[in-house]
C-alpha positions as CSV (number, residue, x, y, z in Angstrom):
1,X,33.8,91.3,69.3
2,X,31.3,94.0,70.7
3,X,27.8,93.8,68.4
4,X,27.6,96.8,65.7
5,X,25.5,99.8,65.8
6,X,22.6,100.1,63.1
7,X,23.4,103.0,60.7
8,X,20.0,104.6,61.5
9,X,17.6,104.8,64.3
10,X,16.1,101.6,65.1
11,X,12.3,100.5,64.9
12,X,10.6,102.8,67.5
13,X,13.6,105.5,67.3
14,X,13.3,108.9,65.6
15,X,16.5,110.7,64.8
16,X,17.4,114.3,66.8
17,X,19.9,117.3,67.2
18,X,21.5,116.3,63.6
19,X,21.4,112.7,64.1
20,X,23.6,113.2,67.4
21,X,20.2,111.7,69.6
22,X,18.1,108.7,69.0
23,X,14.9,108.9,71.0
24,X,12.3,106.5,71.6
25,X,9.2,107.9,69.9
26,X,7.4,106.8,73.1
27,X,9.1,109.2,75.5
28,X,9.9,112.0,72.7
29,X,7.3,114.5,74.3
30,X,8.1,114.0,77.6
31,X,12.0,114.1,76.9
32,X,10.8,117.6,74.6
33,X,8.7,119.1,77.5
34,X,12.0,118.6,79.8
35,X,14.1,120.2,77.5
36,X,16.1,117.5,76.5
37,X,16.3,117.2,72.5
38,X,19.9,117.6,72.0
39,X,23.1,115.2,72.9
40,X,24.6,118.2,74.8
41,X,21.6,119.0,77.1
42,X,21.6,115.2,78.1
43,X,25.3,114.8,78.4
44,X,25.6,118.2,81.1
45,X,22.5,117.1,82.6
46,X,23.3,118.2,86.2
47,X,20.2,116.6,88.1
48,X,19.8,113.2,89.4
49,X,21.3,111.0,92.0
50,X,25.0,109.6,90.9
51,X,25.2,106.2,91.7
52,X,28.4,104.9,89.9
53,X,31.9,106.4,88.5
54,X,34.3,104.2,87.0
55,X,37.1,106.1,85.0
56,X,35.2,108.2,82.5
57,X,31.7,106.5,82.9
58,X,29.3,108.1,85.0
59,X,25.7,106.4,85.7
60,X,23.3,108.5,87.3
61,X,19.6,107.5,88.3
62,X,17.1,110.6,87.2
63,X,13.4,111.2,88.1
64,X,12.1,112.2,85.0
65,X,8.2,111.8,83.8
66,X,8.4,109.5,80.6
67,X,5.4,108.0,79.1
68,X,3.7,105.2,80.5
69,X,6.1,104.8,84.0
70,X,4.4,106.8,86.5
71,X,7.8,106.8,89.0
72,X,9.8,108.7,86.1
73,X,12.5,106.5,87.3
74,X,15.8,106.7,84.3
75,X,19.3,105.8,83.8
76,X,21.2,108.0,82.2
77,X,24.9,106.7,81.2
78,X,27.4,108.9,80.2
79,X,30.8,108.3,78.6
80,X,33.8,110.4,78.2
81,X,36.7,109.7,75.8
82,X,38.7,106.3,76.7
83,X,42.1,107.1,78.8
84,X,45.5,106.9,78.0
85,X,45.8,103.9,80.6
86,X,43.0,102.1,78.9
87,X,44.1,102.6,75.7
88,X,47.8,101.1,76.4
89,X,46.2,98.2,78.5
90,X,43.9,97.3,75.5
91,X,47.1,97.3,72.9
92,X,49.4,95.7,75.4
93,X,46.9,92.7,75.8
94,X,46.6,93.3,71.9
95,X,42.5,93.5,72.8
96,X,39.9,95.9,71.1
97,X,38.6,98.5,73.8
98,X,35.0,98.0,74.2
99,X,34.1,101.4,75.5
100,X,30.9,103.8,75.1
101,X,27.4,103.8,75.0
102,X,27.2,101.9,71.6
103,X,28.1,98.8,72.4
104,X,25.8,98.5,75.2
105,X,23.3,100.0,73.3
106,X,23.7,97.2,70.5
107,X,23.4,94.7,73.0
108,X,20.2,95.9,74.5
109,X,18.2,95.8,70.8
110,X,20.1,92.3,70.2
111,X,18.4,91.1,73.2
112,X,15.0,92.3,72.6
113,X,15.0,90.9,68.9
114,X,16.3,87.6,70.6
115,X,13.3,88.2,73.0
116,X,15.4,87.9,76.1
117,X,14.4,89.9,78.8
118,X,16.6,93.3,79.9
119,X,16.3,96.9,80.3
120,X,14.1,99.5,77.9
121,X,16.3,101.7,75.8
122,X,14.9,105.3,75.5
123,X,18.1,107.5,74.1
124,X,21.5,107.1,72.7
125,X,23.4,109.4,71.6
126,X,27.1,109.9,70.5
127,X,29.5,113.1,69.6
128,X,33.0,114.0,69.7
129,X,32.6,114.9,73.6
130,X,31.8,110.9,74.4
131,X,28.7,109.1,74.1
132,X,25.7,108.3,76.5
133,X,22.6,105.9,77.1
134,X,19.1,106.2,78.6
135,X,17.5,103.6,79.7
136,X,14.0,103.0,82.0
137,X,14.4,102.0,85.3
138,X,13.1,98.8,87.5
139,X,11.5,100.2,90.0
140,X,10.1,97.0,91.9
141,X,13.1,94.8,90.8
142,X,15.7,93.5,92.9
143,X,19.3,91.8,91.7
144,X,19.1,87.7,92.3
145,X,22.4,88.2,94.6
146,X,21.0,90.0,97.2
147,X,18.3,87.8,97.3
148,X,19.7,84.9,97.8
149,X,22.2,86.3,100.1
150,X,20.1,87.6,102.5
151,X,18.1,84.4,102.4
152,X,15.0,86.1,101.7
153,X,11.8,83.8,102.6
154,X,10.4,85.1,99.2
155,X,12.3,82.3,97.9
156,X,11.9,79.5,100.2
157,X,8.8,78.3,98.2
158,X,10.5,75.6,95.9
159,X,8.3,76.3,92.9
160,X,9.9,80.2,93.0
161,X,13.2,78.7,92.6
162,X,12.5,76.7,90.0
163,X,10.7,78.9,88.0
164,X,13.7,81.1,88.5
165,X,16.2,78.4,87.3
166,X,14.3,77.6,84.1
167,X,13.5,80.9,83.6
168,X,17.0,81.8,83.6
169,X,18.2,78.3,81.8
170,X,16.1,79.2,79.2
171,X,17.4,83.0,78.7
172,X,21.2,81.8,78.8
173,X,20.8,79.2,76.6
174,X,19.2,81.5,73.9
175,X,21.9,84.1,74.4
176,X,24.3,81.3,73.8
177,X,22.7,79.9,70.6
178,X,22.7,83.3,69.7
179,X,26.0,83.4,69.6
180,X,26.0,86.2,72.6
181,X,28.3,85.5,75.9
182,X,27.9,88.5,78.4
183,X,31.1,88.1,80.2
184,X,30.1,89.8,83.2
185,X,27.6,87.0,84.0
186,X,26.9,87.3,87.9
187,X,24.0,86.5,89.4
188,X,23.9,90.7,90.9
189,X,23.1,91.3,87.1
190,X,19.8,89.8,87.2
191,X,17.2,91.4,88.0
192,X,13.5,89.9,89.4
193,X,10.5,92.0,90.1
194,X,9.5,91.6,94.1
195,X,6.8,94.2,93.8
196,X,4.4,91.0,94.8
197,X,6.3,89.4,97.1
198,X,7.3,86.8,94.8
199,X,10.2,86.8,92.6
200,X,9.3,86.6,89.1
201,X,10.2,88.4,85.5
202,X,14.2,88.1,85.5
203,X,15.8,90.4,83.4
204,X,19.4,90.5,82.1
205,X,21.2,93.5,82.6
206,X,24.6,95.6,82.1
207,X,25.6,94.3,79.0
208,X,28.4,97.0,78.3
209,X,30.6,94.0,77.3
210,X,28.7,91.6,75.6
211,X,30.2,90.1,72.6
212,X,29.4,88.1,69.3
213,X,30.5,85.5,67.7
214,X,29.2,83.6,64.4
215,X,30.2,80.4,66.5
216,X,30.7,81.0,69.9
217,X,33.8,79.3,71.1
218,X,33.2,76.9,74.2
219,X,35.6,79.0,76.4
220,X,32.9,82.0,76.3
221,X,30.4,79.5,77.1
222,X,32.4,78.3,80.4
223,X,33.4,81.6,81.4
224,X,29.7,83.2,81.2
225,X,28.4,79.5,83.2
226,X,31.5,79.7,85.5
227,X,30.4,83.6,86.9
228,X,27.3,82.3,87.7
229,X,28.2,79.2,89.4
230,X,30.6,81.6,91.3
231,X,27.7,83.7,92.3
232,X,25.5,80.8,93.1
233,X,26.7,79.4,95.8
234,X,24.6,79.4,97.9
235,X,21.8,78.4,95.3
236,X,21.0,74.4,96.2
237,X,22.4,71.8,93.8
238,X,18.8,71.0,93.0
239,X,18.3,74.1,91.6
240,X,21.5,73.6,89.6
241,X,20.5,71.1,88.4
242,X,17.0,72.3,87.2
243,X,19.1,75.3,85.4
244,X,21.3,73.3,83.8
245,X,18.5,70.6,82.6
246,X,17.1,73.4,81.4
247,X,20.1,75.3,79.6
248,X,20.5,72.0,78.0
249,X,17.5,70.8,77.1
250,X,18.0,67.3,78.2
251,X,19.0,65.5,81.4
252,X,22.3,65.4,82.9
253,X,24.4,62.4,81.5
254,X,27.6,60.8,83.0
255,X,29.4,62.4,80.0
256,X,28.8,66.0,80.9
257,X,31.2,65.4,83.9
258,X,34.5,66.2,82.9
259,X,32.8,70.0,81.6
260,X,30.9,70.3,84.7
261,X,34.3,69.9,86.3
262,X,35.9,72.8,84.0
263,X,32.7,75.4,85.4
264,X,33.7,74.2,88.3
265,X,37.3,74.8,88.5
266,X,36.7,78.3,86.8
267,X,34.5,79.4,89.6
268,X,36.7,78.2,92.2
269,X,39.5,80.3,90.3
270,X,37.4,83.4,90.3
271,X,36.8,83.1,93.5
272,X,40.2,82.8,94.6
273,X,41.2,85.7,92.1
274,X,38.3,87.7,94.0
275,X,39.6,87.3,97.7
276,X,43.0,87.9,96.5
277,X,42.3,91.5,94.9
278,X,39.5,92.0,97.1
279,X,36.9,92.7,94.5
């Protein structure tokens, strides 16, 4: 199940347009000197560079002056009412939508409590029209994907990768304990900062569909382990291995084998699910 919404704005949030916005305080002037104090202005904002539409959700990258980030740089999400086909796929697979801003929203401040790096929230804000979500950008930061991909020579240096792999061991393993799984857990929804030349700072992001659950059930656990291995593979097993060590907390025994097996075997069927839809 999708995390809940707090009742009232959180820690660091003030309350706007009739409790419709919730601002960070720390970008409230700028966001008042732009004009945008109410869930409407925000919602029709017209400016800004679209750079994804799927169904009713919009995301749009904005240059916009707020508080300490000199590049301006936001995200501004925007929701529109879930569609009929949605809706009938949802109750024909007998599954709870997870649609809007909110849950993604939730996510984000469950994260930061959990002190797991992702993105900085700065507005949410919901009416009957849909819902939306502001959040700062990266500028500097680059998905782990690409990088390893393109075979970048940032991270030849073996101390890079394995400060990566622990770094991110140690971020999926408390998300895990936690309770969390992301379920969109590709290695393109990581991000590292470049902006020295070396890949550092990784940061979790899009977690629209994140769910929670008091004990999280071990097929969560090999999906969200399965994606990655699917996105890894070109990642060498040594670094695998350091991740997994590390996710762990202990060395690799003989008796891991048969679940190693099972991530396995789920990456190799996402892959093959992938080439056959062409995703």
């Amino acid at each position: 199940m999708a995390l809940s919404l707090p009742q009232s704005p959180p820690p660091g949030f003030v309350a706007l347009d009739a409790g419709r916005l919730w601002v960070a305080e720390s970008s409230k002037s700028a966001f008042e000197a732009a004009g945008l104090t109410t869930f409407a202005a925000w919602f029709h904002l017209s400016s800004g560079e679209a750079v994804r539409q799927i169904g009713t959700r919009q995301t749009t990258r904005v240059n916009l002056a707020t508080g300490t980030d000199p590049a301006g740089e936001i995200y501004l999400k925007r929701f529109g009412p879930l569609g009929w086909r949605e809706r009938v796929k949802n109750w024909l697979s007998l599954k709870r939508p997870i649609h809007g801003a909110a849950p993604e929203f939730a996510a984000i401040l469950r994260f930061r409590d959990l002190r797991i790096p992702t993105v900085e929230p700065l507005v949410f804000g919901q009416d009957r029209a849909g819902s939306l979500l502001v959040t700062r950008g990266l500028s500097g930061y680059r998905d782990l994907k690409e990088l390893v991909q393109s075979q970048d020579p940032s991270l030849h240096p073996q101390n890079v990768r394995q400060h990566l792999a622990i770094s991110l061991g140690e971020m999926t393993r408390r998300m895990h304990v936690a309770g969390l799984h992301h379920q969109d857990f590709y290695l393109n929804h990581i991000l590292v900062d470049v902006r020295d030349g070396t890949p550092r700072d990784p940061r979790i992001i899009d977690l629209g569909r994140v769910g929670a659950q008091r004990h999280l059930a071990r097929r969560w656990i090999l999906k969200d382990l399965a994606q990655l291995a699917y996105s890894a593979q070109r990642v060498s097993p040594r670094d695998l291995v350091t991740f997994l060590r590390t996710y762990l907390g202990r060395p690799l025994l003989r008796s891991d084998r048969p679940w190693l097996r099972r991530i396995a075997a789920k990456a190799r069927w996402i892959d093959a699910h992938t080439r056959r839809h062409g995703l």
